[in-house]
Structure formats: structure tokens, C-alpha cells
C-alpha positions in Angstrom: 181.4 189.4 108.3 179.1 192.5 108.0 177.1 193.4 105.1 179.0 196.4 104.3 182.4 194.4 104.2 180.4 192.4 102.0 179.1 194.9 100.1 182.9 196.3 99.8 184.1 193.0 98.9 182.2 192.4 96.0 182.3 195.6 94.5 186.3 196.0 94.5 186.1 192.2 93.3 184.0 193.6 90.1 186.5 196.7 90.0 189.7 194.4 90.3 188.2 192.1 87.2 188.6 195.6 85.1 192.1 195.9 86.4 193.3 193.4 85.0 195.7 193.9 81.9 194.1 193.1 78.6 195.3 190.8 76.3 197.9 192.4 73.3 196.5 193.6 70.0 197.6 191.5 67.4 200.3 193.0 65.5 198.8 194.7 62.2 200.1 197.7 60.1 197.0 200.1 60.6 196.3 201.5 64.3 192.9 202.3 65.8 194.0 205.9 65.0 194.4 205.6 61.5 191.1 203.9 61.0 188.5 205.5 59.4 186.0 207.9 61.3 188.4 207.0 64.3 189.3 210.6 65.3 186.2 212.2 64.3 184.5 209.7 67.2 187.3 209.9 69.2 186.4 214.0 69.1 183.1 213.2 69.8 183.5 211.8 73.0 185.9 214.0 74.0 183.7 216.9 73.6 180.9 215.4 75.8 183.2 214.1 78.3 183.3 217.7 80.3 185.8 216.7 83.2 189.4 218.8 83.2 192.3 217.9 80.7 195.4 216.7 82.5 197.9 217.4 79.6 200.5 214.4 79.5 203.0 212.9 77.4 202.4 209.5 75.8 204.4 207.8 78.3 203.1 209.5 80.7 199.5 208.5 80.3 200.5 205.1 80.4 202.9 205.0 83.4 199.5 206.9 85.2 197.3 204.4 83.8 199.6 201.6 85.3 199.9 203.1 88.8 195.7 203.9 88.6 195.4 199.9 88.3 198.0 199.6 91.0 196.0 201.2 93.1 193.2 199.2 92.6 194.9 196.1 93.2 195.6 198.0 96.9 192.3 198.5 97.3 191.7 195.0 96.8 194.4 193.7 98.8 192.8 195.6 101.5 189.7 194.6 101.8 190.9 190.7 101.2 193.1 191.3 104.4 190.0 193.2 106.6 187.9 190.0 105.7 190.4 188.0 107.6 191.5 190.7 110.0 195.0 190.6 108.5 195.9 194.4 109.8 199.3 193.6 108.8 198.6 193.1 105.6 196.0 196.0 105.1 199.0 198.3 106.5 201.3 196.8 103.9 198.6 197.2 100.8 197.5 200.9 102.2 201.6 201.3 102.1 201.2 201.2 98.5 198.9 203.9 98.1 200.1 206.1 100.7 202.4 209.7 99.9 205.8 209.0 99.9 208.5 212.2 98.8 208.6 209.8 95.4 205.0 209.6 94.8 204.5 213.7 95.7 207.6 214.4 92.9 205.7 211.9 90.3 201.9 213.8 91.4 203.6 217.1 90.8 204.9 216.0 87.2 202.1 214.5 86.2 199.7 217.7 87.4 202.4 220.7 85.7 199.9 221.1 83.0 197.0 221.1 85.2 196.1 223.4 88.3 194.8 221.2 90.7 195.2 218.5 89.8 198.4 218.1 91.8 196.6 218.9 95.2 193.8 216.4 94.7 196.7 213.6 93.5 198.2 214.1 97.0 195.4 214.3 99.3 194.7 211.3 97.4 197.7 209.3 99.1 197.8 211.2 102.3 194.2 209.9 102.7 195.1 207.0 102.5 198.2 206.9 105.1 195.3 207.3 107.7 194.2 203.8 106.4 197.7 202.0 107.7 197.2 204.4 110.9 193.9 202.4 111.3 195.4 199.1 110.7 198.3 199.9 113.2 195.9 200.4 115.9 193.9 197.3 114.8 190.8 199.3 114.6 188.6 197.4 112.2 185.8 200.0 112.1 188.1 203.1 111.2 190.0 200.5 108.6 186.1 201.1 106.6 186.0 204.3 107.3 189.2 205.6 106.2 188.9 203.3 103.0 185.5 205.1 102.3 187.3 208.4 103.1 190.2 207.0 100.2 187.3 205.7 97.8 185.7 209.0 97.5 189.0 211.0 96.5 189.5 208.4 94.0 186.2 209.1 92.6 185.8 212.9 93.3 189.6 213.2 90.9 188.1 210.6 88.3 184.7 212.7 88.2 187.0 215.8 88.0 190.2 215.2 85.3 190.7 212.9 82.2 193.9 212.6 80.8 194.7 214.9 77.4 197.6 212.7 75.8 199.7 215.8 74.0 203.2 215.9 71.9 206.4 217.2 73.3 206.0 220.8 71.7 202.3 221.3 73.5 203.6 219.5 76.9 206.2 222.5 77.3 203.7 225.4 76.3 201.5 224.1 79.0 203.7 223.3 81.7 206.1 225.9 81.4 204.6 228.8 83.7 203.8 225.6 86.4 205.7 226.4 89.7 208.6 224.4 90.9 207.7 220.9 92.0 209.1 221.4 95.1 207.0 223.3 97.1 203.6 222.2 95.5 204.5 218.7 97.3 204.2 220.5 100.8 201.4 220.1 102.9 201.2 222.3 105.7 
């Protein structure tokens, strides 16, 4: 196995520990929110964290957060199948990860509030579709590249947006001079 695989291997390894779903809060009647100096540090780091708001609903956030780990786990899955030259199995994973007409509508929803961000969502998962092309051709090298390609969208849109969790009033304001979905899903 080559040293970079290796390299690869460990680090999404390290990355897939964090992915992993943390344990439930125990049940009390006062929320993180409400405790004291809470929002005023909560504020803080907001205003030193400099990256672009992407305005979204409460449920929102969370359904992005879940598909964020999901594609971690991909990621993972990947590179686990490489390591045994499993091409099948790094086409399925990339599967996951790749643009599909659903996963454009859900990009476009998620990015109404914030111009952009829906652009870098999708090349995103078009980037990765070249990673099942790779796999389909059995082509072990471009399988690295591609993923490295796929990688550095991931963290070029993490360096770029944080998600802004807003209420249902401020959600409308913001998103209602975005253009229809339809068309900002089309990639020419």
C-alpha cells in the first residue's frame, strides 16, 4: 500500500472517529442556551469566526449536519474499499456523494439565503461523480486523485460558509428575492 493511501487512511480514520453521533444529553429543564453567559460567548465566537452565514431553519441545520457526516462516512468507505481495491465498492460509496436531481433541489434549498453557496454545494457532488468514473475504469491512481480533487471542495466550502440557524420570520426575508431552484441546479 503506498504511503499516501496510508497517509489517506489514517487521516479519514481520525475524521470518521468525529463523525460519529454523540451520545444524548441527559434530559434537564435548562438548555445550554439558557445558561448563563451562554449567548454572550456564543456571540463571541461568532464574531471571530469570519466565514459566510448560510441562513437556515432549525431543522434544517440539523438535516445538513447529518448529511455533512454522511459524507464523511463516504469518504471513509472509500478509501477502506481502495485499500483492498474494492472498485465496486468505492463506486457505490462515491454514489453517495455524487449530484443526483434530489441532492441539487436539497443544495438549492439549503443555499436560498446564501449566494453561492448553492454553486459550491454542487460542484461539491459533481466532483465527486468523477470519483465512481475512476472506480468504473478501475483506475487506482485517478480514484486518489479525484478524491483529493473531492477533499479540497469539502474544505474550500467549510473554510468559506458556517451555518446561521434563523426563525421562520428571518428565513423568508432572506430567501425571498432567491431565484427559482430550478435553474440554479443546472450546470451547463
Amino acid at each position: 500500500m503506498s504511503r499516501a493511501v496510508l497517509a489517506l487512511t489514517y487521516i479519514l480514520a481520525v475524521l470518521g472517529a468525529c463523525s460519529r453521533e454523540s451520545p444524548p444529553a441527559p434530559a434537564t429543564t435548562s438548555s445550554a442556551a439558557t445558561a448563563p453567559g451562554t449567548a454572550s460567548a456564543a456571540g463571541a465566537l461568532d464574531r471571530m469566526d469570519t466565514r459566510a452565514p448560510v441562513p437556515l431553519l432549525p431543522m434544517m441545520a440539523n438535516h445538513q449536519k447529518q448529511n455533512m457526516r454522511d459524507h464523511l462516512v463516504a469518504v471513509q468507505e472509500i478509501v477502506a474499499a481502495l485499500a483492498t481495491d474494492d472498485f465496486a465498492g468505492v463506486e457505490q460509496a462515491a454514489g453517495r456523494i455524487g449530484f443526483s436531481e434530489q441532492m441539487g433541489q436539497m443544495c438549492t434549498h439549503m443555499g436560498a439565503g446564501a449566494p453561492g453557496f448553492t454553486a459550491q454545494a454542487l460542484n461539491f457532488h459533481h466532483t465527486a461523480d468523477r470519483i465512481s468514473a475512476a472506480a468504473r475504469d478501475r483506475d487506482r491512481a485517478q480514484v486518489l486523485t479525484e478524491l483529493g480533487a473531492t477533499l479540497q471542495t469539502c474544505t474550500s466550502c467549510h473554510a468559506a460558509w458556517k451555518q446561521q440557524v434563523v426563525d421562520e420570520p428571518t428565513w423568508q426575508r432572506l430567501t425571498s428575492s432567491a431565484p427559482p431552484t430550478h435553474d440554479a441546479m443546472r450546470q451547463d
